[in-house]
N, C-alpha and C positions, 0 to 999 in steps of 0.2 A: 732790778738786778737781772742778768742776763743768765743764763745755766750755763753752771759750767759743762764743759765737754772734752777736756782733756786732762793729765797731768804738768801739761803748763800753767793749769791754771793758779794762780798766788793768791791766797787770803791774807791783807794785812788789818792787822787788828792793832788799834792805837791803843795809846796810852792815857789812866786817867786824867783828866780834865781837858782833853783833846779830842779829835772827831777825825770822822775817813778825810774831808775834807781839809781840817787847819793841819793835820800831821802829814798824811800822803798827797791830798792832790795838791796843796797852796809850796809844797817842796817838791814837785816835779818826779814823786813818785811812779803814779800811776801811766804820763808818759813815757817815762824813763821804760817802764816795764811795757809797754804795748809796742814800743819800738825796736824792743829787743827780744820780741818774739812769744811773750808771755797774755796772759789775759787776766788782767789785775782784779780783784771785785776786794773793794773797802766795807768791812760790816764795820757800825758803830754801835758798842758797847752799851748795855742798857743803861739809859738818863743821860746820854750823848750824842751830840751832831742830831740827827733824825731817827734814832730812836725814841721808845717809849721813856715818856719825862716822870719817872715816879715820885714823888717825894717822901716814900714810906722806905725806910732803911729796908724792911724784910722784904721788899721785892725785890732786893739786890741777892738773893741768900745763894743765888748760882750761875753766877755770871758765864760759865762756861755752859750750862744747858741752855742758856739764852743764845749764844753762837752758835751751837751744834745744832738749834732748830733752822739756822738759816744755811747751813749746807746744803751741798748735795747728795741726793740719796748714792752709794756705791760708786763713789769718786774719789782716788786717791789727788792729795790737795799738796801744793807748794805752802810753805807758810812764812809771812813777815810778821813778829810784834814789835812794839816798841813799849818797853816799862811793862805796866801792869797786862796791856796784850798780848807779854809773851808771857806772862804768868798762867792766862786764858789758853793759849795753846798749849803749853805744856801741859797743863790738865787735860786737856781733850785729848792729847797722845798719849796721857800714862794711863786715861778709859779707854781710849780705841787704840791700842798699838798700830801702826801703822796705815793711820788712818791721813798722815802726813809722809811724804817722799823725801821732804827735807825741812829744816826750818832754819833761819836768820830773826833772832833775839839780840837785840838791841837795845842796850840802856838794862840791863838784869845781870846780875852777879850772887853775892850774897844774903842781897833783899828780897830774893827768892823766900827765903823763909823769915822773913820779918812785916808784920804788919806795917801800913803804910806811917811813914812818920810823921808825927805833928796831924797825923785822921780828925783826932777831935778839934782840936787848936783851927785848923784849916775850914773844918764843917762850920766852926761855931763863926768866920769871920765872914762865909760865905750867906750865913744866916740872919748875921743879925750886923753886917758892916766891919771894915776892916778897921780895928781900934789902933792909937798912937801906937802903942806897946808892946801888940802880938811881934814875937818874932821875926825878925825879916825874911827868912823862908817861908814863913805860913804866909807872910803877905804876899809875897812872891807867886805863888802856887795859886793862892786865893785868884790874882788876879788875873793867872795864866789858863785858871779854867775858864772864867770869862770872858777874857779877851777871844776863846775862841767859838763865843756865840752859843757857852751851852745856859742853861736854866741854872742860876747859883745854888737852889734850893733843891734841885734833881740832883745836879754831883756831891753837893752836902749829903743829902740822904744815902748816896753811894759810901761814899768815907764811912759815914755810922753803920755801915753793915754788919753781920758778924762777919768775921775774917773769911774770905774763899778769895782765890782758891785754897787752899793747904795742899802745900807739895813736901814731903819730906825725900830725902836720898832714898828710903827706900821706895818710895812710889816713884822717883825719879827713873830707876833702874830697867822700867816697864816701858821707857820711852827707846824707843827702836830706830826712829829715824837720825840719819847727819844731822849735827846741830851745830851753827857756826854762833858762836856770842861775841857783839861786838859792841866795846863800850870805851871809851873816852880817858883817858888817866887823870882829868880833872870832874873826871862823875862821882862825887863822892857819895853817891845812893846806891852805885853799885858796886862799887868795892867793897871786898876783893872778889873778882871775877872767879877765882878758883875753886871759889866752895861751891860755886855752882857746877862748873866742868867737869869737879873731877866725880860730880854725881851723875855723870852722861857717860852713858860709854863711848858714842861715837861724838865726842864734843872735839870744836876747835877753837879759837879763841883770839880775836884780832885786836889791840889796844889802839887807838888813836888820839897822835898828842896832842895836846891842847883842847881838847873838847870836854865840857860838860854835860850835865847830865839835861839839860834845858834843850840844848842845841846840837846833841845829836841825830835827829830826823833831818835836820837840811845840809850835812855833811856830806861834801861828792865821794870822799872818800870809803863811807858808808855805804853809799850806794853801789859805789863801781865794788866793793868787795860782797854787797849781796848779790849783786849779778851775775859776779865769776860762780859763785857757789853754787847759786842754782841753779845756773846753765849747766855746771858742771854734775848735779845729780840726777 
């Protein structure tokens, strides 16, 4: 990873059962941003892409102090998540205020404060095989964490974690930087988009029709409106 050295630099931080690589670089993230002026660096979430493969639930117990070790020391940072990576930022900005210049969250609304759905259902198919019966989202999930190359028994052990981050409105409040949320009207993980915003003060809020909550990271739409954003902070 290269040090950062400005506040162009972007952190994007994926989403669970994804990687820097299946979320940002394999959707033309990472170019997108080097072309446009920015210097992208992808950390992956612990028990993801090339991180550390735990398979003990409690090494997961702070996802956000496992990012904050791969920053840079006294460097204000751009930031992208997508799903649970923007849950990870947002932590890291309501402990360091302004430790972020701006962030673009993605695929996060309501479920900001709800434990992930189907955590155990999803663990238990990734652990012991996807059975006829499990629900078809769990199957879904199950096999979208896989298809992108991570360990099934690493991002199992993630799901069984105790809950973190925990963001409530009032630790939200502590969050200082623009924040643009941009989620799909057929995302239904992250609806409704409001309960998150109107916990921001400086929140803005972009709907895009037709997209789900799967296939929002290879969205141009998506992209060309995190670009305006950040360009523009």
């Amino acid at each position: 990873m290269s040090k950062l050295i400005d506040r162009k630099s972007v952190v994007l931080i994926h989403g669970w059962g994804g990687s820097t690589h299946s979320v940002w670089n394999s959707n033309g993230w990472l170019d997108l941003l080097r072309n446009a002026g920015f210097d992208p660096v992808g950390i992956d979430l612990l028990g993801h892409g090339d991180a550390l493969r735990s398979h003990d639930p409690a090494r997961y117990a702070d996802l956000a102090s496992e990012v904050i070790a791969q920053l840079p020391d006294d460097q204000v940072l751009l930031g992208i998540g997508y799903s649970l990576g923007c849950k990870v930022l947002l932590e890291i900005e309501a402990r360091q205020p302004g430790r972020f210049a701006a962030l673009v969250l993605g695929g996060l609304g309501g479920n900001v404060y709800a434990p992930e759905a189907l955590g155990a259902v999803v663990a238990q198919c990734l652990e012991d095989g996807i059975p006829d019966e499990a629900p078809p989202v769990a199957k879904m999930l199950a096999r979208y964490g896989v298809s992108a190359g991570n360990d099934p028994l690493a991002i199992a052990a993630c799901l069984r974690r105790e809950p973190n981050p925990l963001l409530t409105p009032e630790r939200l409040r502590a969050v200082e930087c623009p924040v643009l949320l941009v989620s799909g009207d057929a995302d239904t993980v992250a609806f409704p988009v409001d309960l998150l915003a109107d916990s921001i003060t400086q929140s803005s809020v972009q709907i895009l029709p037709g997209i789900d909550h799967l296939h929002l990271p290879e969205n141009k739409d998506f992209m060309a409106a995190a670009l305006r954003f950040l360009a523009a902070s």
